[in-house]
Structure formats: structure tokens, C-alpha cells
C-alpha positions in Angstrom: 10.9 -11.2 -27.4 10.4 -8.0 -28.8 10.5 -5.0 -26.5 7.3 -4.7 -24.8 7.5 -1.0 -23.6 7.9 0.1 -27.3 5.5 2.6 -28.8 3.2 2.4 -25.6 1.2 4.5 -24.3 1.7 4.9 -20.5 -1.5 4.9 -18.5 0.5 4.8 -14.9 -1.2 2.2 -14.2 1.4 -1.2 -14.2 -1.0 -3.7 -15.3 -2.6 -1.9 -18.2 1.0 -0.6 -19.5 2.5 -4.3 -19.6 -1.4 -6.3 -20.2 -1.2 -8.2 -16.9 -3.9 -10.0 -16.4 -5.8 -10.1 -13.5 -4.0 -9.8 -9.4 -3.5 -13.0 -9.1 0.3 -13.9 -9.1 2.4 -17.2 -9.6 6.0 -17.0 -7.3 6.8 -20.1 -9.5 6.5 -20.4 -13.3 2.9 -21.3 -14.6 2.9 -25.1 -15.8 0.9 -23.7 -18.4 -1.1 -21.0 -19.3 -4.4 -20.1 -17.1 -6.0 -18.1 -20.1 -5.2 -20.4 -23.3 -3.5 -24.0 -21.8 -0.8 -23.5 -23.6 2.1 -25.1 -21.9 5.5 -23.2 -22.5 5.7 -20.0 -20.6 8.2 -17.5 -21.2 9.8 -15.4 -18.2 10.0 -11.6 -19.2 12.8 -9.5 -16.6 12.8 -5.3 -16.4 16.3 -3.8 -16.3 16.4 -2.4 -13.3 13.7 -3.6 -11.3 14.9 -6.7 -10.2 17.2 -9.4 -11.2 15.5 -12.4 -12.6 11.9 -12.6 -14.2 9.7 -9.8 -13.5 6.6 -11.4 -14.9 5.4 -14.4 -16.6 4.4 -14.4 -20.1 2.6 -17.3 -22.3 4.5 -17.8 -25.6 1.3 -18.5 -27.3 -1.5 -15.8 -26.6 1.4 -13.6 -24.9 -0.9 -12.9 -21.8 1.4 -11.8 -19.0 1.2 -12.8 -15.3 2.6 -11.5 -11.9 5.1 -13.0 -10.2 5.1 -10.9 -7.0 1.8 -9.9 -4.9 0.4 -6.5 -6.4 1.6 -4.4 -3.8 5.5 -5.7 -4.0 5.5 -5.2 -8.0 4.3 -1.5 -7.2 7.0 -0.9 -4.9 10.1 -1.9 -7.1 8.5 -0.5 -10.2 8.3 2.8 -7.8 11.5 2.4 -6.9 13.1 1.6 -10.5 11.0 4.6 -12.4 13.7 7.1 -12.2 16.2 5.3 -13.9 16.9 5.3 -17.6 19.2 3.4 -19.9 20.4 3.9 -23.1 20.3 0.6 -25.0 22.2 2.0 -28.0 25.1 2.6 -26.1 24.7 -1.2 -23.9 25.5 -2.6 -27.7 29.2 -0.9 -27.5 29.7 -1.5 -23.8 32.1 -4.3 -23.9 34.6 -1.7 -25.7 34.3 0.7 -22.2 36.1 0.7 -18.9 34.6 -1.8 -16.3 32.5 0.5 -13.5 
């Protein structure tokens, strides 16, 4: 998947910045797609904010979905804004001392 945070333009506001459509949000991995039907879904995770997928995302129209309530994907992005990584270095990381 290519990186979805590339070349955009923050607004602040989570569900502009990543397309997330409406509030509604699936726990569990859509069956299939509410905006197109398609049936494979793809599972998208943010470094940082929280193991595992962040948000769903259909592999054909590539409209993205919540997996947590509104208010709980506000909070850990909140608490995950400050951090920063360098993905250059992650691809030489297996030559470095473990933490």
C-alpha cells in the first residue's frame, strides 16, 4: 500500500487527512465494502498509534473506515502526534544494537 500520509496536506482534522468516511466504525473487519460492495478489505496500521490495524480500507475504491469509536481514534492519534520516525534509517536497523 503506498504511504498514505505522503504529500498531504494536513487539515487537523483525522478524517479529512486519512478520507474516512463517515463516524460510523467496524471493531471487526468489513465483510465487504459499505460504499462499493467490494469484498476484500485491506487493514491499514499507524506506527505508533497502536499495534494492529488502525483503520479499514477497501482494496477497490480505497475508502477507509474506523475501527474505533470517533472519540478513542482522537485520543491515540493525540497521544501518538509527537512522535516521529525516520523510515530511512528503519531500512538499516537490523545492522544496530537491539534497544
Amino acid at each position: 500500500m503506498e504511504d498514505i500520509l505522503k504529500d498531504k496536506v494536513k487539515t487537523g482534522n483525522v478524517y479529512l487527512d486519512f478520507n474516512i468516511q463517515g463516524r460510523k466504525f467496524f471493531e471487526d473487519k468489513p465483510l465487504s465494502c459499505p460504499i462499493c460492495g467490494h469484498e476484500k478489505m485491506g487493514a491499514v496500521e499507524l506506527l505508533g498509534v497502536k499495534h494492529g490495524p488502525f483503520f479499514w480500507e477497501c482494496d477497490e475504491c480505497e475508502s477507509r473506515f474506523l475501527r474505533y469509536p470517533p472519540a478513542k481514534t482522537d485520543k491515540l492519534l493525540k497521544e501518538a502526534e509527537e512522535l516521529h520516525y525516520d523510515l530511512e534509517e528503519l531500512d538499516n536497523i537490523h545492522l544496530g544494537l537491539p534497544n
